[in-house]
Every structure is written in C-alpha cells, then in structure tokens.
C-alpha positions as CSV (number, residue, x, y, z in Angstrom):
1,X,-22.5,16.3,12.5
2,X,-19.7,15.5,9.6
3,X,-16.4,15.2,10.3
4,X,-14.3,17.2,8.2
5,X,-11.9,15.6,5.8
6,X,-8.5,16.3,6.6
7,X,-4.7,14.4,6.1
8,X,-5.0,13.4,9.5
9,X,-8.0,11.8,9.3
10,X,-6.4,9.1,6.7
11,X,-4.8,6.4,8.3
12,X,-3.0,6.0,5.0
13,X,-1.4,9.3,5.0
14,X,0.2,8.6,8.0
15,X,1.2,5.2,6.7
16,X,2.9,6.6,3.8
17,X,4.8,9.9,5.7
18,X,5.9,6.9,8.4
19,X,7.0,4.9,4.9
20,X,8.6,7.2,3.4
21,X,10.0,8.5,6.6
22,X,11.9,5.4,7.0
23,X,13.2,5.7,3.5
24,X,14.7,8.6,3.6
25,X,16.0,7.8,7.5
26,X,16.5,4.1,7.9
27,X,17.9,4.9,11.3
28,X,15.2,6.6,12.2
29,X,12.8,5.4,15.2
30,X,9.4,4.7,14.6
31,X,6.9,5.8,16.9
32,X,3.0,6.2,16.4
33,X,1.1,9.2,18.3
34,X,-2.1,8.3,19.4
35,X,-4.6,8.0,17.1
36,X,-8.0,6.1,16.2
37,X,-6.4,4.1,13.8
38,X,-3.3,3.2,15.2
39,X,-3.3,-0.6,15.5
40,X,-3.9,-0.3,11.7
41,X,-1.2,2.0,10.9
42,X,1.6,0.2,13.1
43,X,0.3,-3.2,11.7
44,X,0.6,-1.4,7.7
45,X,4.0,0.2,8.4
46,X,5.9,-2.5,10.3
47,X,4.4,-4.9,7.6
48,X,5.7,-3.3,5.1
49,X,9.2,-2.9,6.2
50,X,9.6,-5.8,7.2
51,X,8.2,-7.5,4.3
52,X,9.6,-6.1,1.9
53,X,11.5,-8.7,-0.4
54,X,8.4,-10.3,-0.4
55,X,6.7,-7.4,-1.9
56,X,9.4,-6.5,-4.3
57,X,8.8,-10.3,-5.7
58,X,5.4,-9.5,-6.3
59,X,6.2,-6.3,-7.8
60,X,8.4,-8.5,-10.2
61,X,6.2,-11.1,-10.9
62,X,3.7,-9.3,-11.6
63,X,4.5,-5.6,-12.8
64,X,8.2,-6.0,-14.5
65,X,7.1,-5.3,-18.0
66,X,5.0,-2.5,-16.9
67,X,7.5,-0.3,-15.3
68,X,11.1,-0.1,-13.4
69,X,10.0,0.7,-9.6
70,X,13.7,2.2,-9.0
71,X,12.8,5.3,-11.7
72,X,9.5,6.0,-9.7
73,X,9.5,8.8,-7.2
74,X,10.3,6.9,-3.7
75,X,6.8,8.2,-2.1
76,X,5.0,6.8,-5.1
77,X,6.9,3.5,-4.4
78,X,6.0,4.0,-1.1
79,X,2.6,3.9,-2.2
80,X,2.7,0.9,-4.3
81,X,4.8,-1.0,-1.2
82,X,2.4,-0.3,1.3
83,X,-0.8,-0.9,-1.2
84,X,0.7,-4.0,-2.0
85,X,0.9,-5.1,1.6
86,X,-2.3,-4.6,2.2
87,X,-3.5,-6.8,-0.8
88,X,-1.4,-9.5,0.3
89,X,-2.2,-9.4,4.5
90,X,-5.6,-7.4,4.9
91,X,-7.5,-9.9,2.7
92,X,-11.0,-8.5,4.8
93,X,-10.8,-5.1,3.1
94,X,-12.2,-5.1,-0.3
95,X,-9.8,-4.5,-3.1
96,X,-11.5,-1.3,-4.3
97,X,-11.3,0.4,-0.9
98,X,-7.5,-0.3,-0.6
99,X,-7.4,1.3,-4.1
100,X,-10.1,4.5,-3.6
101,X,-8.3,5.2,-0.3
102,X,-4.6,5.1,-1.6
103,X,-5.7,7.4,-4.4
104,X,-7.4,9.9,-1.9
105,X,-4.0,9.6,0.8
106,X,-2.0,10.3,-2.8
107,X,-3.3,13.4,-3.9
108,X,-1.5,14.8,-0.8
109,X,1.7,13.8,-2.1
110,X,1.6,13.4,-6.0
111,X,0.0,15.5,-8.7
112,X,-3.0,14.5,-10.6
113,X,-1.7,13.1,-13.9
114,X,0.6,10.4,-11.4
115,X,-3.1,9.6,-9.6
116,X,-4.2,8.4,-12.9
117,X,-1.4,6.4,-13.2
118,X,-1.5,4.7,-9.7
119,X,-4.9,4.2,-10.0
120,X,-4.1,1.8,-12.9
121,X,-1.1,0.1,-11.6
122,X,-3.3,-0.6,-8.6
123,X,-6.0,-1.8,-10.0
124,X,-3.8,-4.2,-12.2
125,X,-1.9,-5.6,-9.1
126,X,-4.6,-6.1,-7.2
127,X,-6.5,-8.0,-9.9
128,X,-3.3,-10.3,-10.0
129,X,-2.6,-10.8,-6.6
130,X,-6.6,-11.4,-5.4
131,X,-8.6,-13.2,-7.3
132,X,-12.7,-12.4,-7.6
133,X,-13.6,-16.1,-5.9
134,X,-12.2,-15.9,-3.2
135,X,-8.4,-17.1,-3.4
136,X,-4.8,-14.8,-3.4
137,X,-2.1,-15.1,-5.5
138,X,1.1,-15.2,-3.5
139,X,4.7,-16.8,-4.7
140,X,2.8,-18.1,-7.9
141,X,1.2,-20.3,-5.5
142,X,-2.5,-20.2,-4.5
143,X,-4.3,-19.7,-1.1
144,X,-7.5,-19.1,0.7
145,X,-8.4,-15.6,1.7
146,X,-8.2,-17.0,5.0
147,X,-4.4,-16.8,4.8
148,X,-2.4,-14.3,6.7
C-alpha cells in the first residue's frame, strides 16, 4: 500500500503555513491539530520564533553578500528561517534531507525558477553552518554535533 503524497503529509508545509501565519498575524494563537508529526512541527515552529535573532545572525554572517533577506518574498524567508533552524538544532537529520524536503514543502508555495534558487542558498548555508566531520558552526564559534 503507498501512501499518497499530499501537502498534509509534509510536516514542513505545516511548519511554513504556521510561520508564515505568524508573520502576517503576530497576535495570532498558535495551535497544532493532531497530527503524526506534531512534536516535530511544534518543536520547528516555536524554535523558530523564538529564535529568531539568532537566526538572522547567521543569516548575516553567513549570507550578507549573497542577498538582502528583507527584498525576499516573506514565505521564502520563512523558508530560509525555519531551514535554518533546523541546521542549527536538529543536528540528527542529515543536511541533504532538511534541504530535499524544504524544496519539495516549496513547490507549494513558490514557482520553480525561486526552487532553484533556494536550493542553492540552502545548500550554501548549510555547508557553512555544519561542517562534513562532525562539528557546527554557530556564533563563529565551533561545537560538537552533540550540541543543542
């Protein structure tokens, strides 16, 4: 039996309407339905907002030159944001699956030719922030993967 890929099947599709929810409505209450994923998504989304200086640092550090985040759409921001986070706190899930599922959850929000583009921004970043042996990148200073 396969299970048929839809939006609300991708943890990260719900992770980026919640984002980009709050962005648009930063009064607005969060609440997450029941879902398979949910520990996951809560853990993404509340991440995120609530560390998000710390992300805009990295974004700094390590993407100025490449582009202005403020002239991006705010649900491709979203994107980065939340891809970001999980680079920096879900050091168990393998770069390339952050990336390959942020690309699929995209192409229900941007158009192609901005898939290309995220695809390389995110592949940059996370080459940046983790390093191949082992250790992350964070505040210019280095630490274990163990680090949370």
């Amino acid at each position: 039996m396969t299970l048929q890929y839809s939006p609300k099947n991708n943890p990260r599709v719900i992770v980026i309407q919640k984002l980009y929810g709050k962005c648009i409505n930063k009064d607005e209450n969060l609440t997450f339905p029941k879902h398979r994923f949910k520990k996951f998504i809560k853990d993404v989304v509340k991440g995120t907002i609530e560390r998000d200086d710390i992300i805009n640092d990295e974004i700094t550090n390590h993407l100025s030159s490449d582009f202005n985040l403020k002239k991006l759409d705010k649900v491709f921001q979203v994107i980065v944001k939340s891809a970001i986070f999980e680079f920096l706190y879900k050091p168990k899930t393998s770069s390339k699956i952050i990336i390959n599922e942020y690309l699929k959850a995209s192409n229900f929000f941007i158009d192609y030719g901005q898939t290309k583009y995220l695809n390389a921004l995110l592949d940059k970043i996370s080459k940046k922030i983790r390093n191949t042996n082992g250790w992350i990148w964070f505040n210019k200073k280095l630490f274990s993967k163990k680090y949370n």
